[in-house]
N, C-alpha and C positions, 0 to 999 in steps of 0.2 A: 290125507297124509302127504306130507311135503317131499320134496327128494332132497337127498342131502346135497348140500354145497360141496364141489370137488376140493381135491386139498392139493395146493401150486406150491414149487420152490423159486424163487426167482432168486436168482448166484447177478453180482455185479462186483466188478472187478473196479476197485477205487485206487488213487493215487494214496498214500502211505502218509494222508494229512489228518490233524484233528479236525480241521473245519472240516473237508470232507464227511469224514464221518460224520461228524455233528449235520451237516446238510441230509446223508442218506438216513438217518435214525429219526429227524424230523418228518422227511417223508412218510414213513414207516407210522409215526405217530398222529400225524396229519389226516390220516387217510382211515385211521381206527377201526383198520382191520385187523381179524381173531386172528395173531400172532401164537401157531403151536411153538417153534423153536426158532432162535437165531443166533446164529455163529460167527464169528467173525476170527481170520488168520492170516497170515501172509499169501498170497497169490506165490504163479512158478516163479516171476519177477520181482530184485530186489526192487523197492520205493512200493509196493502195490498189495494193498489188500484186497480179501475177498471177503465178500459179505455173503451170507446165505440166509436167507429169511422163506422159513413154512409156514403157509397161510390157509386159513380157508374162507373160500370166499367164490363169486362168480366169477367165469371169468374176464368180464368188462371194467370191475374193477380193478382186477391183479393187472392188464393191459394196462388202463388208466395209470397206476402208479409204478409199473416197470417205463412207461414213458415218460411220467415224471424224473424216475434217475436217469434215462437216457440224456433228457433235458440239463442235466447236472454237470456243471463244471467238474472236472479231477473225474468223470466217469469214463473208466477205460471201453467198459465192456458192461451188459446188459443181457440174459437170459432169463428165460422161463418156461418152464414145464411142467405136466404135470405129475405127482408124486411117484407115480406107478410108471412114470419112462423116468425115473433114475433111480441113480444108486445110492440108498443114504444107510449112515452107519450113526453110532452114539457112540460114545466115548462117559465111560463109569468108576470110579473110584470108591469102595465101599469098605468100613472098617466094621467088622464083625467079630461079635465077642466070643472065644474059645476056651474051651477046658478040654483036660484030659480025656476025657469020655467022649465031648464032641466033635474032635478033632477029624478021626477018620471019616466020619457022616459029613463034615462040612467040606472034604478034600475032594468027596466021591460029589458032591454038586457040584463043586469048582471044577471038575473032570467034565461033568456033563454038558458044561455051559462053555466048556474051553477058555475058563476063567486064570486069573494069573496072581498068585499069589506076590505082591511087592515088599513087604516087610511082614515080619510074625516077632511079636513080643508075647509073654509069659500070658496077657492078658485076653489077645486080640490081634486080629488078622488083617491087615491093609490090602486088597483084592482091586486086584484092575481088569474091565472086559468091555469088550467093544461088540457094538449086533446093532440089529433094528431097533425100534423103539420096542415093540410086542416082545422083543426077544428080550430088550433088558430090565422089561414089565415083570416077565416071566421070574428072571434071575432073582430080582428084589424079592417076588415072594416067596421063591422056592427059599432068599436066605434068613425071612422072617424067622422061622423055628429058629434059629440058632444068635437070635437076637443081634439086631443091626444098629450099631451106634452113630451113624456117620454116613451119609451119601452125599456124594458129589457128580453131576450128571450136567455130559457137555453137552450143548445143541446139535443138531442135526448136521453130519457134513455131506452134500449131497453132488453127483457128479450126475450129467445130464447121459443117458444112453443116447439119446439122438439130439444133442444141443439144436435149442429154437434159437438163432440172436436174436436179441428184437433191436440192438444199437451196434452199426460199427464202430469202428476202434477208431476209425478215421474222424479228427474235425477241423472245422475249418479256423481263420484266424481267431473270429470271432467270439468262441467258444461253445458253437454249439454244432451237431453233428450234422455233417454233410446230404445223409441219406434217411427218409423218417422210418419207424419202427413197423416192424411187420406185425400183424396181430396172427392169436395164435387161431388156426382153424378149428372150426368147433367137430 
């Protein structure tokens, strides 16, 4: 019996270009590894994105390719860790069909799950909620009974409990980074 491959988030912090991105999503594709979830939003800073890509894989690989974006012009910033030292949430949009009868039954799960109702038409319920994956694994099925028309489900946003860098922020003229990448300790 094999052991499972651990599951890494690696957060990189890119300049607010499309080539960039086109360059970190190459990476990402280059290297074809099992991609669970990836997000992409603005960083704390205006011009700067942040990418979050959940992978699973060893971890010499995930090194390999967080040093590849290190390597990356327009790359501000460069971490990775792994799943169980951060903190990731989902983000879910779910339209559910309602009647008369099933209304109180569908309000008392949306209580349970600390779900948010965003719009109700005569026909059907527009429901917003944010968790772990497991947690909004759970929601999906607790809302099959009352038949789900419609899911929208955002990637993983994941914040580091004890950020690893593996790329300063620093580079030189050149374009590439002053100091090389630290690997993660096994």
């Amino acid at each position: 019996m094999s052991i499972p491959e651990p599951t890494w988030v690696v957060t990189a912090v890119l300049a607010d270009d499309l080539l960039a991105l086109n360059r970190a999503m190459s990476i990402v594709r280059r290297r074809n590894l099992p991609v669970t979830s990836l997000a992409l939003g603005p960083a704390a800073r205006a011009g700067q994105l942040r990418l979050t890509v959940v992978l699973t894989a060893d971890q010499a690989a995930v090194v390999r390719m967080a040093n590849q974006f290190r390597k990356m012009v327009d790359v501000i910033e460069v971490s990775l860790a792994r799943e169980e030292e951060c903190l990731g949430r989902e983000h879910a949009l779910v339209r559910v069909r309602v009647t008369p009868t099933t209304l109180a039954a569908l309000l008392d799960v949306l209580a349970l799950y600390q779900a948010t109702v965003l719009e109700e038409c005569p026909t059907d319920l527009i429901v917003e909620a944010t968790g772990s994956g497991p947690f909004m694994t759970s929601l999906l099925r607790a809302l099959e009974s009352f038949e789900v028309l419609e899911v929208s489900r955002g990637g993983v946003l994941a914040v580091s409990r004890s950020p690893v860098p593996v790329a300063p922020a620093a580079t030189r003229p050149g374009g590439s980074l002053s100091r090389p990448a630290r690997a993660i300790p096994a």
